[in-house]
N, CA, C and O atoms as CSV, one atom per row, in Angstrom:
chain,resi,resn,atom,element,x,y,z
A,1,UNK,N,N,-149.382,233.568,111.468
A,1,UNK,CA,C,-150.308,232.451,111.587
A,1,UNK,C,C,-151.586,232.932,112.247
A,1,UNK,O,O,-151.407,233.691,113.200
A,2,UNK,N,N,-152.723,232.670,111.960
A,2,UNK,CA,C,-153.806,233.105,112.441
A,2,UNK,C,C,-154.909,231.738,113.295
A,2,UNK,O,O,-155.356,230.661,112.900
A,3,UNK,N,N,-154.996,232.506,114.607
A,3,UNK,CA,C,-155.495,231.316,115.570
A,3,UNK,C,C,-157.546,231.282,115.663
A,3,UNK,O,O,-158.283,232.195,116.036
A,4,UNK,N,N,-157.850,230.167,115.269
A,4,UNK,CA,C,-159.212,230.124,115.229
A,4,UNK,C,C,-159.345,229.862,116.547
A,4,UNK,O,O,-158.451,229.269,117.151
A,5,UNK,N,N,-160.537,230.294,117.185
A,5,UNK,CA,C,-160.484,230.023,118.426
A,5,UNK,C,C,-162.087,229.253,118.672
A,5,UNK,O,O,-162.595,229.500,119.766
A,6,UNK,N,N,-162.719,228.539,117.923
A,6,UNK,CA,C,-163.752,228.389,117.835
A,6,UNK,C,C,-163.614,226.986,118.406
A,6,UNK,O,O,-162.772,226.226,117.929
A,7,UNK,N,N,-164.448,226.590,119.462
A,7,UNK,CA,C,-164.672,225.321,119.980
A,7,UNK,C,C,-166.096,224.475,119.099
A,7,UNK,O,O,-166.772,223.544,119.536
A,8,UNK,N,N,-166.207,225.082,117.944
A,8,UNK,CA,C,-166.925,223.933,117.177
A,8,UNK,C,C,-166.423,222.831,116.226
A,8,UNK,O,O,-167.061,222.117,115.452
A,9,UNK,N,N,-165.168,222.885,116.483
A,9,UNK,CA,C,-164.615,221.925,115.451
A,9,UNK,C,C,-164.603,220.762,115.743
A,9,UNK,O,O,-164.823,220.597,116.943
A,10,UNK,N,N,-164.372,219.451,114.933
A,10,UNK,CA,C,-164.371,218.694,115.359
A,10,UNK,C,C,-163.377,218.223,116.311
A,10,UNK,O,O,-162.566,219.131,116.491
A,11,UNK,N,N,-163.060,217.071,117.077
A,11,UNK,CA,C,-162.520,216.831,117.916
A,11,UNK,C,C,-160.525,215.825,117.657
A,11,UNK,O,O,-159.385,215.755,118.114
A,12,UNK,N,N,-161.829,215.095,116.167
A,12,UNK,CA,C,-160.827,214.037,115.543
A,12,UNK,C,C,-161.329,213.623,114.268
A,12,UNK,O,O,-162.540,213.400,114.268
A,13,UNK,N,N,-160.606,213.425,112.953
A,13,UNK,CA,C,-161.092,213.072,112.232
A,13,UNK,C,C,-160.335,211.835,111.762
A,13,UNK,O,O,-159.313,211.595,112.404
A,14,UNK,N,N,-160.641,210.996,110.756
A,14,UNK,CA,C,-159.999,209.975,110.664
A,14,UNK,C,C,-159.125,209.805,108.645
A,14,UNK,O,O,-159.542,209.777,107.487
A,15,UNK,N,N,-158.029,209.751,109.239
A,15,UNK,CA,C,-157.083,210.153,107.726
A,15,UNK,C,C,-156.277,208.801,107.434
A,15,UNK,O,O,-155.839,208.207,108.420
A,16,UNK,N,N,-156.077,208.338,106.337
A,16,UNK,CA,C,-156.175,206.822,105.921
A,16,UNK,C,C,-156.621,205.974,106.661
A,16,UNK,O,O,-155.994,204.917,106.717
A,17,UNK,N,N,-157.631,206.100,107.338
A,17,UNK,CA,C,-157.723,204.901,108.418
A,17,UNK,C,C,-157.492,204.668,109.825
A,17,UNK,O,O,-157.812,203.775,110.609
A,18,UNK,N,N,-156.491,206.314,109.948
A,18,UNK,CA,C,-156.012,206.418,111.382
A,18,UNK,C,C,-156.622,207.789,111.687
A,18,UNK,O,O,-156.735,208.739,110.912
A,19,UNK,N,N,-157.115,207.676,113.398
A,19,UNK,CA,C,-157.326,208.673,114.116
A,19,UNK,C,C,-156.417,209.981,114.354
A,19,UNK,O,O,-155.290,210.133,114.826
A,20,UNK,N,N,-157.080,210.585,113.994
A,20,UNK,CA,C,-156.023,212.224,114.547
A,20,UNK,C,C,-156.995,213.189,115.285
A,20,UNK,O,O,-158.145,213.486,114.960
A,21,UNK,N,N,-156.310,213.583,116.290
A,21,UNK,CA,C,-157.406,213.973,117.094
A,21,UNK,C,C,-156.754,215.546,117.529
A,21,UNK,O,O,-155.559,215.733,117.304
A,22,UNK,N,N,-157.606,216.694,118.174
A,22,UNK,CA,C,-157.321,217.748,118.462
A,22,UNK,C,C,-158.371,218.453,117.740
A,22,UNK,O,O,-159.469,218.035,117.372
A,23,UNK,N,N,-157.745,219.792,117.582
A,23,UNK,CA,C,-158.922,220.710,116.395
A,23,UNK,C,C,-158.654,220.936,115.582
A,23,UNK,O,O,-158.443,222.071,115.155
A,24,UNK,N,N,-158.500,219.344,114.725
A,24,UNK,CA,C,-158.469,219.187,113.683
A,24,UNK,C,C,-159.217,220.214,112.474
A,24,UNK,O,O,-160.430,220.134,112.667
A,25,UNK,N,N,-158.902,221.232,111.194
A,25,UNK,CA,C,-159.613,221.891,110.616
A,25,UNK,C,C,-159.691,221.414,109.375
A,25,UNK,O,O,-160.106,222.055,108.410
A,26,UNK,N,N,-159.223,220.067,109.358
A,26,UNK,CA,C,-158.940,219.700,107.070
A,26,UNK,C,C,-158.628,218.023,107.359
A,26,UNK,O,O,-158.571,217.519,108.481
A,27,UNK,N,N,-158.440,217.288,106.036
A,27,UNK,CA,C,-157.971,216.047,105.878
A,27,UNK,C,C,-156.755,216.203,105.971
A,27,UNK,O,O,-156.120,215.155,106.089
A,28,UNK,N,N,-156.119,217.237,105.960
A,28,UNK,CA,C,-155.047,217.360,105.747
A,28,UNK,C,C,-153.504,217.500,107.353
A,28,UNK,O,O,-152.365,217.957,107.257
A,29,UNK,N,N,-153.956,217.111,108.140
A,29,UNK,CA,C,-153.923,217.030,109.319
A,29,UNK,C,C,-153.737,218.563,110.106
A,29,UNK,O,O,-153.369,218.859,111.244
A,30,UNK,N,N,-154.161,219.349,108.965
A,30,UNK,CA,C,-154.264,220.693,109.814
A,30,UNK,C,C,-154.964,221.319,110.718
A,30,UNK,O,O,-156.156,221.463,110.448
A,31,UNK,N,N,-154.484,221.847,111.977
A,31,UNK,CA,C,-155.432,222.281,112.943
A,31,UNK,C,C,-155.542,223.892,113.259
A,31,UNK,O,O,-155.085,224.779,112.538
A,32,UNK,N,N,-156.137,224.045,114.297
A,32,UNK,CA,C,-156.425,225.764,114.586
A,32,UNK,C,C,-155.545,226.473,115.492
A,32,UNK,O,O,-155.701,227.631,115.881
A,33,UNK,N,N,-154.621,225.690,115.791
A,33,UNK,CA,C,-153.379,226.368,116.037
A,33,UNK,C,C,-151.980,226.220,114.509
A,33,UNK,O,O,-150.962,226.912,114.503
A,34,UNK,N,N,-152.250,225.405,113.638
A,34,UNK,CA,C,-151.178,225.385,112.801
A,34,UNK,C,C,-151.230,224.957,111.898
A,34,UNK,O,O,-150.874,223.812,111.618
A,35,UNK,N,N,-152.020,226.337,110.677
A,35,UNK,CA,C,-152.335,225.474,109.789
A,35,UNK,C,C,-151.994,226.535,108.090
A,35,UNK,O,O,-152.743,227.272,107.449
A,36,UNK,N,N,-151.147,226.297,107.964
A,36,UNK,CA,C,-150.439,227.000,106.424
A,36,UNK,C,C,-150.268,225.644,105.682
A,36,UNK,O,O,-150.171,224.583,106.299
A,37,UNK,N,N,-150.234,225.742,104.208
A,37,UNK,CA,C,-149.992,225.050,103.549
A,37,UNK,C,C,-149.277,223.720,103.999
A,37,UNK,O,O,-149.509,222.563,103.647
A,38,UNK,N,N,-148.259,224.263,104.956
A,38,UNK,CA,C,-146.997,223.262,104.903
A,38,UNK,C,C,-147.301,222.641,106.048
A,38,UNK,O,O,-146.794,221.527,106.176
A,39,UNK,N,N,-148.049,223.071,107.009
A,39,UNK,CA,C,-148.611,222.359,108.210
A,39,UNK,C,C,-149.644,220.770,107.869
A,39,UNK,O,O,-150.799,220.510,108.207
A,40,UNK,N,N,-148.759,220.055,107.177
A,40,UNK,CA,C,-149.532,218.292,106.975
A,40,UNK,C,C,-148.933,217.091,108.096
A,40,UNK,O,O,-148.933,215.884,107.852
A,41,UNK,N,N,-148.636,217.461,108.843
A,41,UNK,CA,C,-148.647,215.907,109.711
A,41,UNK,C,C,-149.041,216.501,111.458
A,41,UNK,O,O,-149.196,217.476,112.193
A,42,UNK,N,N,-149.034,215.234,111.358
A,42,UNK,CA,C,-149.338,214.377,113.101
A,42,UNK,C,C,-148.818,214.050,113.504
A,42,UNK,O,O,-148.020,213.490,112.752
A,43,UNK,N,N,-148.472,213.880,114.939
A,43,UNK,CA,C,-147.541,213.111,115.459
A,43,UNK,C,C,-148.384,212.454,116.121
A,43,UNK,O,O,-149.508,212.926,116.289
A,44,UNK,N,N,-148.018,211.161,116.668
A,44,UNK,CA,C,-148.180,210.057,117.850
A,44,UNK,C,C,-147.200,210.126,119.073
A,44,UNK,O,O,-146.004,210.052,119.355
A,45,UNK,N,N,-148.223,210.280,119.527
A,45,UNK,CA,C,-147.885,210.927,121.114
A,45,UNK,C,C,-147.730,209.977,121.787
A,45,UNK,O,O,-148.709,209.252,121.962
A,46,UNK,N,N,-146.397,209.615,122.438
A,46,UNK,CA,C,-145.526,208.053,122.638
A,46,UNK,C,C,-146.775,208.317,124.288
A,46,UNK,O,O,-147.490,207.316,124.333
A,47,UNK,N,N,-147.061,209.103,125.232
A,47,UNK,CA,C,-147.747,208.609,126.087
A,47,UNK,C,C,-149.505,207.906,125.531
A,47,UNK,O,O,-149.965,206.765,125.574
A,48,UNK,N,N,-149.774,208.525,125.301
A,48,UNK,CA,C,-151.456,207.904,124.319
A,48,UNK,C,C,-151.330,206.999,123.165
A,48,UNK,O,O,-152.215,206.177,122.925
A,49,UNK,N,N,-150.245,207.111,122.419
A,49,UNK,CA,C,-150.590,206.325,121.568
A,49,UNK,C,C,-151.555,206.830,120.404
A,49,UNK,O,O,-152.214,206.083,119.682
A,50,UNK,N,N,-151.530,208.242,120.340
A,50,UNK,CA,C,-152.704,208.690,119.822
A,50,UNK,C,C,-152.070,210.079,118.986
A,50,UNK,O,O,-151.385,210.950,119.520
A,51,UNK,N,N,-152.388,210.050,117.877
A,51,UNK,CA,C,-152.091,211.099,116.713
A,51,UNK,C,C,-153.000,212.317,116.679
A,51,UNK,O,O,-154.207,212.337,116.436
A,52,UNK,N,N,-152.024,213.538,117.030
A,52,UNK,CA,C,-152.275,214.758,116.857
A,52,UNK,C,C,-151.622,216.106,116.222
A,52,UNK,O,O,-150.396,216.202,116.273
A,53,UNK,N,N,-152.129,216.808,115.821
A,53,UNK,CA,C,-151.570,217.701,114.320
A,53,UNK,C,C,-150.664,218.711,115.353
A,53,UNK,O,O,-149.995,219.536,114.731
A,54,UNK,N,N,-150.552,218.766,116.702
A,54,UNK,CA,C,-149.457,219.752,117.475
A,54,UNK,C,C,-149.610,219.572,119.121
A,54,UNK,O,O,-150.747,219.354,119.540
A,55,UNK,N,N,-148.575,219.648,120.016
A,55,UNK,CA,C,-148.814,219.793,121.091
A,55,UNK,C,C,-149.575,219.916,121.870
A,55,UNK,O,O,-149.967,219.233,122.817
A,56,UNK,N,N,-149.965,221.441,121.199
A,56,UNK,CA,C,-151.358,222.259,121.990
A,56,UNK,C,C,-152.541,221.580,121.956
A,56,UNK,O,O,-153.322,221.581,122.907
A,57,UNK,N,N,-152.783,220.840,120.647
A,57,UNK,CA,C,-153.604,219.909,120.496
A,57,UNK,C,C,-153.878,218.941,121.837
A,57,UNK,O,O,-154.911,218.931,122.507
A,58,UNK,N,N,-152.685,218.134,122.047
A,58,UNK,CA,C,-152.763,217.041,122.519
A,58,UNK,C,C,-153.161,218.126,124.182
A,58,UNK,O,O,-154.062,217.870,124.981
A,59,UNK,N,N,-152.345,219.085,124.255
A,59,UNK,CA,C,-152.267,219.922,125.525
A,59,UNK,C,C,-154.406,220.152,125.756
A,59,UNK,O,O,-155.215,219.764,126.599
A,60,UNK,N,N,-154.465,220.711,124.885
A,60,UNK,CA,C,-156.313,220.848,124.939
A,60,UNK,C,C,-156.984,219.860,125.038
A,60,UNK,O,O,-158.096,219.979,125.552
A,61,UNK,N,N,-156.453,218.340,124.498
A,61,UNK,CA,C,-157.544,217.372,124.455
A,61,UNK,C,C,-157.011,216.413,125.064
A,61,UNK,O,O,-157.791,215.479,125.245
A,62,UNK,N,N,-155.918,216.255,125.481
A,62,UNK,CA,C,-155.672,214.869,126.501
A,62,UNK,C,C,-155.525,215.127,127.823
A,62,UNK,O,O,-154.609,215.912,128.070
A,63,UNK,N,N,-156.392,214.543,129.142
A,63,UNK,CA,C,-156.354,214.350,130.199
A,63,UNK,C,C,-155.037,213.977,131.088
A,63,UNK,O,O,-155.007,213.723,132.292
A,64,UNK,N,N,-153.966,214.016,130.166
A,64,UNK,CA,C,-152.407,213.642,131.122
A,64,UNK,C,C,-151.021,214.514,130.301
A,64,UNK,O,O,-151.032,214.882,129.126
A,65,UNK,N,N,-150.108,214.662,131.098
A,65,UNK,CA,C,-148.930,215.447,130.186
A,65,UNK,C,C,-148.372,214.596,128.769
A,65,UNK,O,O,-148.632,213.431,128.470
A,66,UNK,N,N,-147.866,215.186,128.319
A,66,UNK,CA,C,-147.258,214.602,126.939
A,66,UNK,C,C,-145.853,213.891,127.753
A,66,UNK,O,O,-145.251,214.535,128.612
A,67,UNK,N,N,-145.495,212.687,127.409
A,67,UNK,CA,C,-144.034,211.820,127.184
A,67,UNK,C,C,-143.353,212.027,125.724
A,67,UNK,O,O,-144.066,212.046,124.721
A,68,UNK,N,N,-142.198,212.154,125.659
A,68,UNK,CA,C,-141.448,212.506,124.583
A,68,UNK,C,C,-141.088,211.281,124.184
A,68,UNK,O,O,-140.665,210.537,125.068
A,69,UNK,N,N,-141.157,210.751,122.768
A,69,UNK,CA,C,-140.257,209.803,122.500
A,69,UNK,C,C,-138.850,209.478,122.942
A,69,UNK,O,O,-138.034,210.380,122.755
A,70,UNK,N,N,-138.525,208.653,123.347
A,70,UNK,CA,C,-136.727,208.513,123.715
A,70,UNK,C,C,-136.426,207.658,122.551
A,70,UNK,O,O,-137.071,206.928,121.799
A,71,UNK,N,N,-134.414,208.264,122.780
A,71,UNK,CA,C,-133.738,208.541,121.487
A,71,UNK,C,C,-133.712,206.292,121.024
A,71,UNK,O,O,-133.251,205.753,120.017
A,72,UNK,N,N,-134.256,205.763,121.999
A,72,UNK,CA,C,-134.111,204.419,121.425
A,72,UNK,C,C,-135.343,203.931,120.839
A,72,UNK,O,O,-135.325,202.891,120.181
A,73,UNK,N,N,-136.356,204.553,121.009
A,73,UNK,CA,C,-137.601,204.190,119.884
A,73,UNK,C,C,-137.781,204.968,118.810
A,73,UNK,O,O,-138.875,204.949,118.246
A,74,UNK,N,N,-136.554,205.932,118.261
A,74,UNK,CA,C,-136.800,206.324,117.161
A,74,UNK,C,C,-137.522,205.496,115.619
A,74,UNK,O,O,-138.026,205.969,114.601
A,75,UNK,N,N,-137.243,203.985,116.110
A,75,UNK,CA,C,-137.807,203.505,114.333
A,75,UNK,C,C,-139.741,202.978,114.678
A,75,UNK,O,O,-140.501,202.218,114.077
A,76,UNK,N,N,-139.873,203.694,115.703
A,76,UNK,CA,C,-141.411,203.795,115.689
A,76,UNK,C,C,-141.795,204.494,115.148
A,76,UNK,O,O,-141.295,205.619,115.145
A,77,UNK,N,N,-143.130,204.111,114.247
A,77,UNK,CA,C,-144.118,204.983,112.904
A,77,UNK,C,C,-144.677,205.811,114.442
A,77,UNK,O,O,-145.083,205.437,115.542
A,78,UNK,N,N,-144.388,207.272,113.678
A,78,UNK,CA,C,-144.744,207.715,115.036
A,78,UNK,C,C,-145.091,209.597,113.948
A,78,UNK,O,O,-145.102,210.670,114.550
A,79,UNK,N,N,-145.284,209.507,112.629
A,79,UNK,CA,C,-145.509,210.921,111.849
A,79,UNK,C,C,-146.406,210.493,110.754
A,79,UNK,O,O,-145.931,209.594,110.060
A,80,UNK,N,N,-147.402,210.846,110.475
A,80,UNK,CA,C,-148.109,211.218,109.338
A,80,UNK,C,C,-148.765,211.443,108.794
A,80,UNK,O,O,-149.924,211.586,109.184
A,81,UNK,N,N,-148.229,211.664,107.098
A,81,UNK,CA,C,-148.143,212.911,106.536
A,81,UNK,C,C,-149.341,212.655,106.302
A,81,UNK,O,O,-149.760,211.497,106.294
A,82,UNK,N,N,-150.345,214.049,105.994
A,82,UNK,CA,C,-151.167,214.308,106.116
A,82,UNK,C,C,-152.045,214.593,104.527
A,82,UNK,O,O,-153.227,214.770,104.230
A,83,UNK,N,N,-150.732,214.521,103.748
A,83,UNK,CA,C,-151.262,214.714,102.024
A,83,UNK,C,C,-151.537,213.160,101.660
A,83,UNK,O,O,-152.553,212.918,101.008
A,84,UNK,N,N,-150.563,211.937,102.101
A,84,UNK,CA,C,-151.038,210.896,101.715
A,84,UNK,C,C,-151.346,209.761,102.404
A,84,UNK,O,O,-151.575,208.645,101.938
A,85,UNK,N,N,-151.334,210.208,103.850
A,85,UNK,CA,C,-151.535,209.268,104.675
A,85,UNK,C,C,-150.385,207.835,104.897
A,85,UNK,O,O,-150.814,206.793,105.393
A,86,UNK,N,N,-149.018,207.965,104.487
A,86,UNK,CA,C,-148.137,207.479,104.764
A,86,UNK,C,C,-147.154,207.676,105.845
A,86,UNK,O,O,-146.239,208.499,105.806
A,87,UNK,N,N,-147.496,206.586,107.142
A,87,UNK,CA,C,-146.653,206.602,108.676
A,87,UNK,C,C,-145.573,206.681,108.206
A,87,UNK,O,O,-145.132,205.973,107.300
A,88,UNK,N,N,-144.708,208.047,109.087
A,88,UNK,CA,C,-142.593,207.538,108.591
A,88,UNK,C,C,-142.485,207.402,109.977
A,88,UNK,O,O,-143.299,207.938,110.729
A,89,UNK,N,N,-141.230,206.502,110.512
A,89,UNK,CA,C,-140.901,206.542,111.665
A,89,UNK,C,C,-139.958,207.769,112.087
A,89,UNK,O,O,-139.375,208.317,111.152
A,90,UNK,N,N,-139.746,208.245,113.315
A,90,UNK,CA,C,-139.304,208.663,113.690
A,90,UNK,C,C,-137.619,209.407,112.972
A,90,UNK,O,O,-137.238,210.560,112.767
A,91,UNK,N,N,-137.126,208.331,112.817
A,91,UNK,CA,C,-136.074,208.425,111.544
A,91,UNK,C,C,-136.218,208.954,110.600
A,91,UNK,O,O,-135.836,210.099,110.355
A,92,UNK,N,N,-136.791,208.234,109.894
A,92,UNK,CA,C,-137.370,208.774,108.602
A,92,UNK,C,C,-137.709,210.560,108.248
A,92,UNK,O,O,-137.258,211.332,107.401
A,93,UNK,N,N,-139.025,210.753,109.692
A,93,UNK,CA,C,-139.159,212.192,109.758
A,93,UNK,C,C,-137.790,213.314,109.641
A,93,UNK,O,O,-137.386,214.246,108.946
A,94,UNK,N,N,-137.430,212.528,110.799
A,94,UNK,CA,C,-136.248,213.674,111.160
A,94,UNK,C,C,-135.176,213.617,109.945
A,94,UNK,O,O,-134.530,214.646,109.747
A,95,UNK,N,N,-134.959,212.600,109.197
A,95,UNK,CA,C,-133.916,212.763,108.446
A,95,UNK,C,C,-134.549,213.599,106.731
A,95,UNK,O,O,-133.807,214.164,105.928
A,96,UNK,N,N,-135.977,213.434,106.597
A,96,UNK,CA,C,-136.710,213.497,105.124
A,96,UNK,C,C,-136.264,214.811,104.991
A,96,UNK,O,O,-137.106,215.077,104.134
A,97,UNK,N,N,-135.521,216.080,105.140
A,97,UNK,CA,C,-135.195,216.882,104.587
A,97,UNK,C,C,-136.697,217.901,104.299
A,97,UNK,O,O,-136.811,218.763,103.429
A,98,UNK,N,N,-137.732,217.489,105.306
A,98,UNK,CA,C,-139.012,218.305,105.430
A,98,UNK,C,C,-139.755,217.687,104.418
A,98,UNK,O,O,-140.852,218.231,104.294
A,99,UNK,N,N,-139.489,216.350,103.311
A,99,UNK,CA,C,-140.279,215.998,102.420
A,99,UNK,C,C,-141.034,214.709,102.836
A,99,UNK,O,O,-140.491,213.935,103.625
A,100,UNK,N,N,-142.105,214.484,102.400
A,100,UNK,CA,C,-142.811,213.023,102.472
A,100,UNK,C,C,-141.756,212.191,101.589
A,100,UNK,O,O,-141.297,212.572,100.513
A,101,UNK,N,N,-141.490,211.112,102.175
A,101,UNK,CA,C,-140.541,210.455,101.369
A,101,UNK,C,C,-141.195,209.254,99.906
A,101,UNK,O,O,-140.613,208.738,98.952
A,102,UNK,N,N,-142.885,209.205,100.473
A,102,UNK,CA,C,-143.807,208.574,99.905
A,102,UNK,C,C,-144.415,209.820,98.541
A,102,UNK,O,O,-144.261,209.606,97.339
A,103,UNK,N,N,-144.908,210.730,98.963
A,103,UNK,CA,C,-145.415,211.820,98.003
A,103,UNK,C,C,-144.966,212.882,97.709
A,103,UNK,O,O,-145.571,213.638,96.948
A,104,UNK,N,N,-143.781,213.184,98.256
A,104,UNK,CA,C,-143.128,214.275,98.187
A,104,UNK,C,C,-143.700,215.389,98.229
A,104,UNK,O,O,-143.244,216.282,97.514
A,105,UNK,N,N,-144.887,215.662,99.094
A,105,UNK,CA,C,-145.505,216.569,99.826
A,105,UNK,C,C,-144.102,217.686,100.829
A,105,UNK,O,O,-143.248,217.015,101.409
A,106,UNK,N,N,-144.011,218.870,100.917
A,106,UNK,CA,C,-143.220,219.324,101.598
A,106,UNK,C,C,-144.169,219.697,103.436
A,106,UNK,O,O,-145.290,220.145,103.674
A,107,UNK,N,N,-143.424,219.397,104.043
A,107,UNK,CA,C,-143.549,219.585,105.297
A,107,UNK,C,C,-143.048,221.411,106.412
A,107,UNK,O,O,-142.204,222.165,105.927
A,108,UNK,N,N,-143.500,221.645,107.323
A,108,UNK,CA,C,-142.862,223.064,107.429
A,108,UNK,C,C,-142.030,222.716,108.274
A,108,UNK,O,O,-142.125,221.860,109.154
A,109,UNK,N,N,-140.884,223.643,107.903
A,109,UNK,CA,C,-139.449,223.457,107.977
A,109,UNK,C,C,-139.538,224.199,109.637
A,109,UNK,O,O,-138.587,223.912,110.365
A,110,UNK,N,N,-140.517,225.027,110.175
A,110,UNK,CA,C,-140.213,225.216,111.678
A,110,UNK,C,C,-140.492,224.782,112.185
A,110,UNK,O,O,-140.295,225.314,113.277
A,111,UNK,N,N,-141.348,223.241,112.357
A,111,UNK,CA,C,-141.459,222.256,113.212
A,111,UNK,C,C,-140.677,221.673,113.682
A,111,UNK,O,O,-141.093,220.680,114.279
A,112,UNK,N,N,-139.497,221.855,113.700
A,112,UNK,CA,C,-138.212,221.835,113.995
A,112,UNK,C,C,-137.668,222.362,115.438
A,112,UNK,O,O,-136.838,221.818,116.166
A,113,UNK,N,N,-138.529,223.838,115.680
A,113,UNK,CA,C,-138.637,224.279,116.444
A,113,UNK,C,C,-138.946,223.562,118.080
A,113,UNK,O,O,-138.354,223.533,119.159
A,114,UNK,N,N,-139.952,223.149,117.635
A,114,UNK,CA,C,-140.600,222.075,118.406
A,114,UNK,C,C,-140.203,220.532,118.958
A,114,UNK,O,O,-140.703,219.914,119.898
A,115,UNK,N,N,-139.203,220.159,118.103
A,115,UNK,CA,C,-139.013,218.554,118.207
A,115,UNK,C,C,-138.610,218.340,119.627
A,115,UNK,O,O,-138.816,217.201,120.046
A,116,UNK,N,N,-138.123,219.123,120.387
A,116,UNK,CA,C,-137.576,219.241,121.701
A,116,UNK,C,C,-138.919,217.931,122.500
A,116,UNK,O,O,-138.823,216.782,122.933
A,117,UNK,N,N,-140.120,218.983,122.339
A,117,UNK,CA,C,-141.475,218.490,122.669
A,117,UNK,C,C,-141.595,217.770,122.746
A,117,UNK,O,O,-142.218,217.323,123.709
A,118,UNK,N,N,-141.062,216.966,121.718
A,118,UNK,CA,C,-141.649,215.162,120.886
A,118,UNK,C,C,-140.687,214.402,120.765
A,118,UNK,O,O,-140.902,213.238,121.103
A,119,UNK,N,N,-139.156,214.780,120.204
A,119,UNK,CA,C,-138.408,213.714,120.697
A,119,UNK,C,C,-137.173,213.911,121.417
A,119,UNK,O,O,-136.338,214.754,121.088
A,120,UNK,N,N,-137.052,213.062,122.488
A,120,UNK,CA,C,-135.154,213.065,123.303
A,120,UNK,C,C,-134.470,213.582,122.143
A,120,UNK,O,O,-134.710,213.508,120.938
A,121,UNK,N,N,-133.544,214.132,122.829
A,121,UNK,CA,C,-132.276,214.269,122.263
A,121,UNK,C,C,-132.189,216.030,121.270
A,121,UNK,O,O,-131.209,216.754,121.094
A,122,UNK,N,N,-133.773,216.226,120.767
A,122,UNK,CA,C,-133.942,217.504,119.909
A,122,UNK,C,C,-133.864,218.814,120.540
A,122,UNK,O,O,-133.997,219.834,119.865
C-alpha cells in the first residue's frame, strides 16, 4: 500500500449526500492511508457521529479518541459503501461476505483486521 503524505487534500467530501471526512482522495471513499481498489467504505464513528474512510483518519482529524460501537447497537447504519452510496448497518457489514449487498461492489477482505477498532466484540 502506498502512503501519500500530502496535507493538501481535502478534508471531507460529500458522497450521496453524506459527509465523509479525513484525507479523503476519490468519491469513492478512498483515503491516503487506504486506498486499493477494494478500499470503498466509511465508517461512522459511534463517538462523532461522523463518517470516515479509516481510523487514522478519524485519529488525524478528530479532536477526541474514537468509541467503538457496542455489540447492542449493531443495527445502526453505521458503513458506506463508497461505489453506491448505500448505508448497511452494522449487521449487514459484518455479515455481507465483503460485498455491497445493494451493488455488489466488493469490499477489502482485511478490514477485518481492524474491526476490533470499530466494533465490541471483533
Amino acid at each position: 500500500m502506498e502512503t501519500n503524505t500530502s496535507d493538501n487534500l481535502p478534508r471531507e467530501r460529500m458522497i450521496n449526500g453524506l459527509v465523509v471526512k479525513g484525507k479523503v482522495i476519490d468519491d469513492q471513499t478512498r483515503c491516503s492511508h487506504y486506498h486499493s481498489h477494494l478500499d470503498i467504505i466509511a465508517i461512522k464513528f459511534k463517538c462523532c457521529d461522523t463518517y470516515y474512510p479509516c481510523y487514522s483518519c478519524h485519529e488525524e482529524d478528530a479532536d477526541h479518541a474514537a468509541i467503538i460501537w457496542p455489540l447492542h447497537e449493531r443495527n445502526t447504519k453505521a458503513i458506506l459503501c463508497g461505489a453506491c452510496g448505500h448505508e448497511l448497518t452494522i449487521t449487514e457489514y459484518l455479515s455481507s461476505h465483503n460485498t455491497c449487498p445493494s451493488c455488489h461492489a466488493s469490499f477489502n477482505p482485511n478490514c477485518e483486521r481492524h474491526y476490533g477498532l470499530y466494533f465490541e466484540g471483533e
